[in-house]
C-alpha positions, -999 to +999 in steps of 0.1 A: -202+111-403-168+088-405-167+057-387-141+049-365-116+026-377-125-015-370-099-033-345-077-048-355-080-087-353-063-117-350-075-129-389-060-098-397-024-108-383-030-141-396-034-121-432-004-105-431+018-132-419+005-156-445-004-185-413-037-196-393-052-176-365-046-203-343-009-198-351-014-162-340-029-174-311-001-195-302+026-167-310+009-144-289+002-173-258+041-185-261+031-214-271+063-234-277+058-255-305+060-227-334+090-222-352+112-195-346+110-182-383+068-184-385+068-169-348+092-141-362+069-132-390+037-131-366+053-114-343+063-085-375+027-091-381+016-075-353+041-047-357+028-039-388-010-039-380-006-024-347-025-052-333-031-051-293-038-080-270-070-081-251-055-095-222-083-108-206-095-126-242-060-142-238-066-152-205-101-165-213-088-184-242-054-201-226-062-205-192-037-194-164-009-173-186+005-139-185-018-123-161-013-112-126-043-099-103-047-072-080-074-075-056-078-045-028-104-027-011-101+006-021-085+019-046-088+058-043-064+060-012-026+070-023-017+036+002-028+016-029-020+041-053+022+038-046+017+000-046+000-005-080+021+020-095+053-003-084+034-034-095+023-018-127+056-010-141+071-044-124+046-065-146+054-042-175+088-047-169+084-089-171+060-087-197+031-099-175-005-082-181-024-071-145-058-070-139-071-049-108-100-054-090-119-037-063-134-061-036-162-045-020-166-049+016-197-087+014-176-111+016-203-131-011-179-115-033-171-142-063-136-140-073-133-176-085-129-158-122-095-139-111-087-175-098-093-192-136-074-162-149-047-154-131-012-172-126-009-152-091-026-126-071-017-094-047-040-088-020-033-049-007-046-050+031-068-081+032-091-083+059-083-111+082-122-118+079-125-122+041-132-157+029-117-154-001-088-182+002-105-207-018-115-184-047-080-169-056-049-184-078-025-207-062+004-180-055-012-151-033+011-125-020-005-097+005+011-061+014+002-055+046-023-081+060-025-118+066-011-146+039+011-173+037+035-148+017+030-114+035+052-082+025+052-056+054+074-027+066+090-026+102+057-006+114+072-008+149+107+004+136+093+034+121+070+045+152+101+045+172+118+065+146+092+095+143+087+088+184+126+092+187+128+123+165+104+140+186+118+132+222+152+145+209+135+179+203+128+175+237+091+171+236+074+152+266+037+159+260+036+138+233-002+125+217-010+095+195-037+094+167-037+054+161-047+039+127-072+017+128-070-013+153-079-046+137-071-067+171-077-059+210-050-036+224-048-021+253-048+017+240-025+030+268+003+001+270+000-006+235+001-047+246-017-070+222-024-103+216-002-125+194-025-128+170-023-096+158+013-092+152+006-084+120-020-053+126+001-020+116-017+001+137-014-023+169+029-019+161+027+017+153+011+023+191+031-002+202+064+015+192+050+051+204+045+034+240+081+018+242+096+046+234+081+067+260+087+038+288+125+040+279+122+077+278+109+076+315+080+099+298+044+092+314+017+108+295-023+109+297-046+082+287-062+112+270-030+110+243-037+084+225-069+090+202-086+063+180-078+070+139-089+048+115-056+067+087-082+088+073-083+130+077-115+132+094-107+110+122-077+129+129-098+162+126-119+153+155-093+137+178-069+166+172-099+195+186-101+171+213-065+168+222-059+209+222-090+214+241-071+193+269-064+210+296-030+207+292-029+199+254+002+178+239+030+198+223+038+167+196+017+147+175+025+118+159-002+100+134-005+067+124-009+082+084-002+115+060-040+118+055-041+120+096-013+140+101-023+165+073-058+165+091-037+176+125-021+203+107-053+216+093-068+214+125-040+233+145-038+265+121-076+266+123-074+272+158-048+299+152-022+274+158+013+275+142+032+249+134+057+237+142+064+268+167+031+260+188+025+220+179+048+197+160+037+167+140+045+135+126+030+114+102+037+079+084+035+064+049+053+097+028+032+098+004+039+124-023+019+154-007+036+149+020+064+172+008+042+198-011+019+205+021+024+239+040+042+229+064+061+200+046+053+178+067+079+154+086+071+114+082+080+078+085+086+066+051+077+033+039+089+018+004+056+013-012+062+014-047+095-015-039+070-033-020+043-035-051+075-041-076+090-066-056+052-088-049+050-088-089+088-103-091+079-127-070+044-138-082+061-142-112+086-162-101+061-184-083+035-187-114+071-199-135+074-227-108+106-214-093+111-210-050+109-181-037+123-170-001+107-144+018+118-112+024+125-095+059+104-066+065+110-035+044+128-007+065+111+027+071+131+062+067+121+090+091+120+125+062+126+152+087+109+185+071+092+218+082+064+208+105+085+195+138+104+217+158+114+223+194+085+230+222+073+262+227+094+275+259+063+274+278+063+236+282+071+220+313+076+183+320+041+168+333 
């Protein structure tokens, strides 16, 4: 039976360029001190052997370098998926290596290694109860939770958007699914306290109320239904808001996954939409547009948002200042599943 072909090594480099292994080392780490013409025939070296870098070797063997770290919760939801695939080819881009890792929900978690490691970290929707501070790098940038350096997107922008779409087709029975509220709000006004002016979902419902209030619009407590973003929540809430006795004619989840979950919903029930029930969701991920109906949501920019936290961990681990951003801006994607009431709405 053939073997598989050994690794190639660092001696092995060191072979062909006619130098030490620590002079590798040093070419590969960017160590300054090597002259251009040895570092030129390392570097052809490693073209020639098809040597790769074990970046975490790297890491272990020069401290705080090239890497980056990616530390999120979950990792099969397309939320994460947009932003890592924005950071991945960002860090590609700078030539930075990125190592992510799922946190599981103890917070016994040890992530002091991803601190010795890395020259900078991305947190994807920390939880404001995680006692991680003291275990990651120095730089820490967060997408969507709380940090010193957070990136978010104008949640309560983009609720008024979809919220705004809606009352122009002239819907007034209008139904919530929230995402999942990290702070006490009051479900009906939407008012929170000001600690949690960084909860998505809290600014999502937030949005959804003001714009009924300056709509003169009143609707049912009944409308707005606890989601937590995820399709079975929004499965459940949605039997419960048709069985209403007089069931909403609109809408509007905090997520795809929800919204998708609505839709599924509705057609089981021998529902069409959008002729019978329109609906909205946020985030436009990339089934949003391939779903049947193509489904009408709030955008927001993940994959700039994961590019953009790289470029600036990097500019941070390279000692340079860098200014915070506003939030990103959302984009309302009007598509097939919103649509006029049916003509047998009246105003309740």
């Amino acid at each position: 039976m053939t073997q598989p072909p050994r690794p190639i090594t660092i001696a092995d480099v060191a072979q062909h360029a006619q130098v030490s292994a620590m002079t590798v080392s040093n070419v590969i780490n960017n160590k300054p001190h090597v002259r251009p013409q040895t570092r030129q025939r390392v570097l052809d070296a490693i073209a020639r052997t098809g040597y790769r870098v074990n970046p975490m070797a790297r890491a272990l063997a020069g401290g705080r370098g090239r890497m980056l770290s990616v530390i999120t919760r979950q990792l099969n939801l397309p939320y994460v998926s947009e932003i890592l695939m924005g950071a991945a080819e960002s860090a590609d881009a700078l030539n930075y290596d990125l190592a992510v890792l799922m946190r599981g929900t103890r917070t016994s978690n040890d992530l002091s290694v991803m601190s010795r490691l890395s020259a900078g970290a991305l947190l994807i929707q920390p939880d404001s109860r995680d006692e991680v501070g003291a275990q990651l790098p120095e730089h820490v940038i967060s997408v969507d939770g709380p940090s010193a350096r957070p990136l978010s997107v104008d949640n309560y922008g983009g609720a008024r958007q979809a919220m705004a779409h809606l009352l122009g087709l002239g819907h007034t029975r209008v139904a919530i699914i929230t995402g999942a509220l990290a702070f006490r709000v009051d479900p009906f006004t939407g008012a929170h306290s000001a600690d949690s002016d960084r909860d998505d979902a809290a600014e999502r419902l937030r949005g959804y109320h003001d714009a009924l209030r300056d709509a003169r619009v009143k609707v049912p407590r009944t409308y707005v239904q606890d989601g937590d973003y995820r399709k079975p929540s929004a499965e459940l809430t949605t039997r419960q808001l048709l069985s209403l006795p007089r069931p909403p004619t609109a809408i509007f989840a905090s997520s795809d996954a929800m919204a998708i979950g609505a839709i599924h919903v509705a057609q089981d029930l021998g529902l069409s939409v959008p002729r019978d029930l329109s609906v909205v969701g946020f985030d436009d991920f990339p089934i949003a547009s391939q779903t049947r109906p193509a489904l009408t949501t709030v955008r927001q920019p993940l994959h700039q948002m994961g590019a953009l936290a790289i470029r600036m961990l990097v500019e941070l681990a390279e000692g340079r200042a860098v200014p915070m951003p506003p939030p990103f801006q959302t984009e309302l994607m009007i598509r097939e599943s919103t649509a006029p009431p049916p003509d047998r709405e009246k105003a309740p």
